[in-house]
C-alpha positions as CSV (number, residue, x, y, z in Angstrom):
1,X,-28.1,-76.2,-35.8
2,X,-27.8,-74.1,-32.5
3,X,-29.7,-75.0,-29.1
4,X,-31.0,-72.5,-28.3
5,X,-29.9,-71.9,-24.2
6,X,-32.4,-69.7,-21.9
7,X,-30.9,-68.6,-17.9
8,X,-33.1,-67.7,-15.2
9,X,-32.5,-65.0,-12.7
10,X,-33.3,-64.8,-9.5
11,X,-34.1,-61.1,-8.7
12,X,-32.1,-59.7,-5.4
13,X,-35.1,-57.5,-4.1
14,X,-38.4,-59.8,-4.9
15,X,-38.9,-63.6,-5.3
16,X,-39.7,-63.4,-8.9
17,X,-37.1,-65.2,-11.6
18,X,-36.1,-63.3,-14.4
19,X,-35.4,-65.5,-18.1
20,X,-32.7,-64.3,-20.0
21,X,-32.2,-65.8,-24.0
22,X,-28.7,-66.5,-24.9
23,X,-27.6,-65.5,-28.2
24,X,-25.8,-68.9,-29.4
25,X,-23.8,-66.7,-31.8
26,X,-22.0,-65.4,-28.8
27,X,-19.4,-67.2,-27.8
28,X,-19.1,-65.8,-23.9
29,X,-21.4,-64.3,-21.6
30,X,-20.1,-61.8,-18.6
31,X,-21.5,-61.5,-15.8
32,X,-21.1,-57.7,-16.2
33,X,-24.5,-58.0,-18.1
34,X,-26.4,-58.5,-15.2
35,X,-26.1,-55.2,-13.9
36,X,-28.8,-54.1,-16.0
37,X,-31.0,-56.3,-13.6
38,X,-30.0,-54.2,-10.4
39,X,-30.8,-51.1,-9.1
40,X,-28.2,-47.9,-9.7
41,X,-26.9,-47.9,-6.6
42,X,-25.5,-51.2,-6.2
43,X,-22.5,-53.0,-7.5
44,X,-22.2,-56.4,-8.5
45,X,-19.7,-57.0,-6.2
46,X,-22.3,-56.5,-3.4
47,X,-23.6,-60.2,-4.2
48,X,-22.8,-63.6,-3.9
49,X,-23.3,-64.6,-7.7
50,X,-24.7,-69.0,-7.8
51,X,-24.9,-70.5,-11.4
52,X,-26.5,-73.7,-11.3
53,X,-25.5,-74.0,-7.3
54,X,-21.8,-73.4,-7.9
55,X,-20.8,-69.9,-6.8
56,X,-18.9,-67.6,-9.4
57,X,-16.9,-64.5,-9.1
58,X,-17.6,-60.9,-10.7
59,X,-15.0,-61.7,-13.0
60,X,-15.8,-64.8,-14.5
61,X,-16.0,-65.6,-17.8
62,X,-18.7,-68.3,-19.3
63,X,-18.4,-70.2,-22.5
64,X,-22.4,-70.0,-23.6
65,X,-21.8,-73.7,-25.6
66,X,-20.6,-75.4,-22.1
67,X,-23.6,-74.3,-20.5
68,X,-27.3,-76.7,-20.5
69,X,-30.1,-75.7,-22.2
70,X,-31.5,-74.3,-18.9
71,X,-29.5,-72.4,-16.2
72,X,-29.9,-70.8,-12.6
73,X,-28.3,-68.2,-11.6
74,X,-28.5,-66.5,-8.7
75,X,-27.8,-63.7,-6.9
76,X,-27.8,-63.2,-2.7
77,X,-27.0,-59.9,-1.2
78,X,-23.4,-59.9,0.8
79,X,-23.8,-59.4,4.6
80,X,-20.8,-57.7,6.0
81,X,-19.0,-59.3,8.8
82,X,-21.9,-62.1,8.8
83,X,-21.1,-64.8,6.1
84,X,-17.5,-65.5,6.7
85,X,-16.8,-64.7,2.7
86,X,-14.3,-62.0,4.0
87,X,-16.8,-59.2,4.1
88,X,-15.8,-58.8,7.9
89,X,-12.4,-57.6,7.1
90,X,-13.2,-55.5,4.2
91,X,-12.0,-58.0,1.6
92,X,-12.8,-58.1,-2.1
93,X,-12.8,-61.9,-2.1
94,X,-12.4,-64.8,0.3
95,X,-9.1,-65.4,-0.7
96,X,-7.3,-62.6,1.7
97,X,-9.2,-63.4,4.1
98,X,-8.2,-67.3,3.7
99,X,-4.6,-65.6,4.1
100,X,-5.0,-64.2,6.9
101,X,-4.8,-67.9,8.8
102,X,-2.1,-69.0,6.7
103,X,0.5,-67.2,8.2
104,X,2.4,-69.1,10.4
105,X,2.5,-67.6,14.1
106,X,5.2,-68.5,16.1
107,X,4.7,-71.3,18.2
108,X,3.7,-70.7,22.2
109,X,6.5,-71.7,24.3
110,X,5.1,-73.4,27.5
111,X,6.4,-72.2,30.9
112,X,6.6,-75.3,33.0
113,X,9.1,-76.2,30.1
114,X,10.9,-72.7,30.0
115,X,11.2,-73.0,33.6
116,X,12.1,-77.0,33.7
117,X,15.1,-76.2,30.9
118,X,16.4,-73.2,33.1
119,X,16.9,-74.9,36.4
120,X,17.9,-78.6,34.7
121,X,19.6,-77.4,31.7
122,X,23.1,-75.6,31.4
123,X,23.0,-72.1,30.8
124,X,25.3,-72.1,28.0
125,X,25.1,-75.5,25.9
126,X,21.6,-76.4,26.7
127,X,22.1,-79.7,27.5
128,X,21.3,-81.5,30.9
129,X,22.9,-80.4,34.3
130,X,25.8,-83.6,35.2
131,X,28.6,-83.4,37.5
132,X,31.2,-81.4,37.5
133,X,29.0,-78.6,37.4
134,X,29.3,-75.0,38.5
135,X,27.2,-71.9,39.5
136,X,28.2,-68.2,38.4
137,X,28.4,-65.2,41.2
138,X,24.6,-64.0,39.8
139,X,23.4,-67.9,40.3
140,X,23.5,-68.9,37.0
141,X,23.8,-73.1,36.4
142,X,26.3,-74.6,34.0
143,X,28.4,-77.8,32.9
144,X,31.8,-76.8,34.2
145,X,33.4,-78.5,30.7
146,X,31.3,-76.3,28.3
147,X,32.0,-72.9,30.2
148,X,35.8,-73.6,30.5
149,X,35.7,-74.4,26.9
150,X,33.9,-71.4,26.5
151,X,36.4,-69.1,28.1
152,X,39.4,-71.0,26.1
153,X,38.6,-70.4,23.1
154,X,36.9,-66.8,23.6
155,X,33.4,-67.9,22.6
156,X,31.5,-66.7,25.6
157,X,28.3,-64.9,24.9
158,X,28.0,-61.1,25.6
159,X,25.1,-61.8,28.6
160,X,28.0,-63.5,30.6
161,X,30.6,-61.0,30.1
162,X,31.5,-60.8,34.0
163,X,32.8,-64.2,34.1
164,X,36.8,-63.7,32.8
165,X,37.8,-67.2,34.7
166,X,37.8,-70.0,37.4
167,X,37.5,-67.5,40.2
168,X,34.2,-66.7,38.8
169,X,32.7,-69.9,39.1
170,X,31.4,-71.7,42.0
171,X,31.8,-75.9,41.9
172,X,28.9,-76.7,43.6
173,X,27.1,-80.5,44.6
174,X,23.9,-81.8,43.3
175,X,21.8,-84.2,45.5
176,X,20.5,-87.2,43.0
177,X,16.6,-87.1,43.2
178,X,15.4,-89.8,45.8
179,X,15.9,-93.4,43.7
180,X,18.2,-92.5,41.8
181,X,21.5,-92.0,44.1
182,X,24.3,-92.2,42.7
183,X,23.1,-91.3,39.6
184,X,24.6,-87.4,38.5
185,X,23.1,-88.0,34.7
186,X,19.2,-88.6,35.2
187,X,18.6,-84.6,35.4
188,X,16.6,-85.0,38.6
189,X,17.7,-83.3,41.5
190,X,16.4,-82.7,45.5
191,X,17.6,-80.5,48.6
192,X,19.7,-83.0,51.0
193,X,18.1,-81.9,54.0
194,X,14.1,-81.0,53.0
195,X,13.9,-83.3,50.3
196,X,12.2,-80.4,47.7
197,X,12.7,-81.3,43.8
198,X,15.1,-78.9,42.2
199,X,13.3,-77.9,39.1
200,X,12.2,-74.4,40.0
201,X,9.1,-74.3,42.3
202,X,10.9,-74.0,44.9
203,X,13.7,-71.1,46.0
204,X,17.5,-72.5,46.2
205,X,20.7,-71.0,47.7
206,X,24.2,-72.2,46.6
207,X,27.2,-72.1,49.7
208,X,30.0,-70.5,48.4
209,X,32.1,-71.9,50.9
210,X,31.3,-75.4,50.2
211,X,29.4,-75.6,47.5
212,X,26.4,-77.4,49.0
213,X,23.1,-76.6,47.5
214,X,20.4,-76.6,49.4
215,X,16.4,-75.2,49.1
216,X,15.7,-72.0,51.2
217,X,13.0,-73.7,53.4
218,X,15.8,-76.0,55.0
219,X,17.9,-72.9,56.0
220,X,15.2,-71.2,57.1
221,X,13.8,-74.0,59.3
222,X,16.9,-75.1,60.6
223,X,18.8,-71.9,61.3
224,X,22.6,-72.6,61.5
225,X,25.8,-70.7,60.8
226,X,27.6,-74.0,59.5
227,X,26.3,-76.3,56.2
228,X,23.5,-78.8,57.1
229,X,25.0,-81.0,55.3
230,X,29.3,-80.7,55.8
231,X,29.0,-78.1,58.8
232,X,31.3,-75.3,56.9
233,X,30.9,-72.5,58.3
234,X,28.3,-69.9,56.0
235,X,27.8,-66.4,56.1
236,X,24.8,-64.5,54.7
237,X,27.6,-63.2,52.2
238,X,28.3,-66.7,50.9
239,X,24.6,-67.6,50.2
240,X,24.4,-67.4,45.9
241,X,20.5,-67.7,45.2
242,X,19.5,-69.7,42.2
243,X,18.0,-68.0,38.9
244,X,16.7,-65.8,41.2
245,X,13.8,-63.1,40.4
246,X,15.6,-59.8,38.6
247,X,15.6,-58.1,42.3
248,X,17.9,-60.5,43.8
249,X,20.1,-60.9,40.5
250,X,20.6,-57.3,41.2
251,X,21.8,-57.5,45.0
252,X,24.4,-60.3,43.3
253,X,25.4,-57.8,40.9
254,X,25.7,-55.4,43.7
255,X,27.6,-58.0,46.0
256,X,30.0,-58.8,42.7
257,X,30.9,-55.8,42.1
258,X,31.9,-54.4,45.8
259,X,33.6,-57.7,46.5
260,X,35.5,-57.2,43.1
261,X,36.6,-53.4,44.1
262,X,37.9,-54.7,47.4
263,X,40.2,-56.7,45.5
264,X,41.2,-53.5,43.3
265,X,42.3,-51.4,46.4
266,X,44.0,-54.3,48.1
267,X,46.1,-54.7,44.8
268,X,46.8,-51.2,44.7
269,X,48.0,-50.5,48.6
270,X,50.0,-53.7,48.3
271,X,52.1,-52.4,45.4
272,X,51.9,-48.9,46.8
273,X,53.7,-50.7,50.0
274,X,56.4,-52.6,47.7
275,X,57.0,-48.6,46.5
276,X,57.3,-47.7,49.8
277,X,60.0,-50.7,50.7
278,X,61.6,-49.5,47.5
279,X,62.3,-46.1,48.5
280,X,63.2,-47.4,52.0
281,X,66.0,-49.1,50.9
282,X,66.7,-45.9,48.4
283,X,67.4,-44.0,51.2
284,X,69.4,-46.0,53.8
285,X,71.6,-46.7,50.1
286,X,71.7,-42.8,50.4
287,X,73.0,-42.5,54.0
288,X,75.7,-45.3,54.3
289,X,77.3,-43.6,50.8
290,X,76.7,-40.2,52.5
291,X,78.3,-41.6,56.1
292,X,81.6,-42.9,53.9
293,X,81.7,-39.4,52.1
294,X,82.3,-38.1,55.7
295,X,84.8,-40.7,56.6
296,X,86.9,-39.7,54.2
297,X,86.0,-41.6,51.1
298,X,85.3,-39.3,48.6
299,X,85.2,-41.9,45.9
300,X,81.7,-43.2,47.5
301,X,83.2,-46.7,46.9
302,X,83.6,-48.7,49.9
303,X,86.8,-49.5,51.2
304,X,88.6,-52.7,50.8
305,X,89.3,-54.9,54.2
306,X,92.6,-55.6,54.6
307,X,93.8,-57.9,57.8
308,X,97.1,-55.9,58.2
309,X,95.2,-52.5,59.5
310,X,93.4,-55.3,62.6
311,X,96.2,-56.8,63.9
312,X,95.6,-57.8,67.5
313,X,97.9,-56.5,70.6
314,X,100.9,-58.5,70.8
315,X,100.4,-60.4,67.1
316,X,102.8,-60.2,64.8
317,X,101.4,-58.2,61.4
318,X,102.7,-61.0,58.7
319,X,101.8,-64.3,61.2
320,X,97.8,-62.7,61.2
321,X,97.9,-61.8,57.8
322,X,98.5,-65.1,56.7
323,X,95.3,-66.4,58.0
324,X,93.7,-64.5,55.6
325,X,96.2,-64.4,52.4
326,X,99.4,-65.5,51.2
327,X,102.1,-63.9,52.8
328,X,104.5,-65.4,49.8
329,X,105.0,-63.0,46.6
330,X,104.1,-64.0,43.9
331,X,107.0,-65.6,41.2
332,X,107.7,-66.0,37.6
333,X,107.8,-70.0,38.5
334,X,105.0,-72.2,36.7
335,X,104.6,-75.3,37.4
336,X,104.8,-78.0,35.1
337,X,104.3,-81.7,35.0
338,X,107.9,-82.5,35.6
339,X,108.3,-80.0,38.4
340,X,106.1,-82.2,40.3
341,X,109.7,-84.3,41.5
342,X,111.4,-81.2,42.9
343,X,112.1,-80.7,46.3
344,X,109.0,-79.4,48.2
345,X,110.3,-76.0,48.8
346,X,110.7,-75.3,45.6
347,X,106.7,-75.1,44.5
């Protein structure tokens, strides 16, 4: 025997309820059989759709025989952009709007940190600043041992493709943060002189000539042409200011590259001057063989010394000879190891 299984609707437009008679021969009911309750100008899709309080989709599908003997079902007019169902973004169903947040956005990087890893960090391994450590020509910080290491085996990223060797680097000396002296590992660093951490707040210059570095409030305060700290003398040219703002990384740039071109035409007018020696010598070469050609040598070879043609007035020719060469002619006698008891004259 069948139950027989009655659903009420709630109309849309009024408060009345609509019952509906279930046919228990029929084995699903669709929700596309409600349309007959709405007007002709709306879509079932323009509700929220409730059976029994648990909301249902326009494409749901019911078994009649699961449902009780009496259902509720209701249907509530979608507000757009009002119910947070996804109706604000134009969205058939909640679910794209659900995916909408799912999508993982890439995580904020804080600043303080960004900055804090620039100035305490090397440039090129990441890892914490410890003595030796050195400083590029467009201020740049680095662990000496990684960049060398860099440069040996070739693996030196294209962003620090002026740096070809050790003449590109600038040692340079950390001051230890006050409490920890002595200590070139802890990361924390200070200006000798003005005391002012080193972790970004504040502007620092590197001296080339000594490698001190020192915040730009001590130099500024304190103005000297010699290191506060050694007493080297400094120039404005051998101040190297660190991570600096793109402006001043572009006055180093400009700096780099003049100082580097000096070094091109000294190179050049040095070896254009061992040319010049060259030819020099060429020349005079030229003149003695010319001066001989006149003298009578037309071989060009020089001629051979020979003592006879200098004899001194009142020498005899043979006696000065002598002190020069063997006067004796040469003989078919060799001597042998029994010759050795001969009379002296003999050998």
């Amino acid at each position: 025997m069948h139950i027989q299984r009655q659903i009420f609707v709630t109309s849309p437009y009024s408060q009345q309820t609509v019952a509906l008679q279930l046919d228990p021969t029929q084995s699903i009911l669709t929700l596309s059989r409600l349309t007959s309750l709405l007007e002709s100008s709306s879509h079932l899709s323009d509700f929220s759709i409730g059976l029994n309080g648990k909301p249902l989709y326009a494409s749901t599908r019911i078994q009649v025989s699961n449902l009780p003997s009496v259902s509720l079902l209701t249907l509530h007019p979608r507000l757009l952009g009002g119910g947070g169902d996804g109706g604000a973004t134009g969205a058939e169903s909640r679910d794209c709007y659900l995916n909408m947040y799912a999508e993982k956005k890439p995580d904020k990087v804080d600043p303080n940190e960004q900055r804090l890893s620039k100035w305490l960090n090397c440039a090129l391994s990441n890892e914490p600043l410890a003595e030796p450590c050195v400083v590029d020509l467009l201020g740049n910080l680095f662990n000496k041992e990684a960049l060398v290491n860099a440069l040996l085996l070739k693996k030196l990223p294209k962003q620090f493709y002026y740096i070809k060797g050790l003449k590109d680097m600038v040692n340079i000396k950390l001051t230890p943060l006050a409490g920890s002296e002595g200590d070139t590992t802890s990361g924390q660093f200070q200006c000798p002189v003005s005391g002012l951490e080193f972790n970004g707040k504040y502007k620092f210059f590197v001296l080339r000539g000594c490698g001190h570095v020192m915040s730009a409030k001590a130099l500024k305060e304190v103005k000297s042409c010699s290191c506060l700290v050694c007493h080297a003398d400094v120039k404005d040219s051998d101040k190297i200011v660190v991570n600096g703002t793109e402006e001043e990384v572009g006055l180093l740039r400009e700096r780099m590259e003049e100082e580097r071109a000096k070094v091109r035409e000294k190179k050049g007018a040095s070896k254009k001057s061992k040319n010049g020696v060259a030819a020099v010598v060429v020349d005079a070469g030229a003149k003695v063989a010319k001066r001989q050609m006149d003298d009578g040598n037309v071989s060009g070879t020089v001629k051979k010394f020979k003592a006879g043609d200098k004899v001194p007035v009142n020498a005899t020719k043979e006696v000065y000879a002598s002190l020069f060469t063997s006067s004796k002619k040469k003989s078919d006698f060799r001597e042998t190891y029994s010759c050795r008891s001969l009379p002296l004259g003999r050998n």
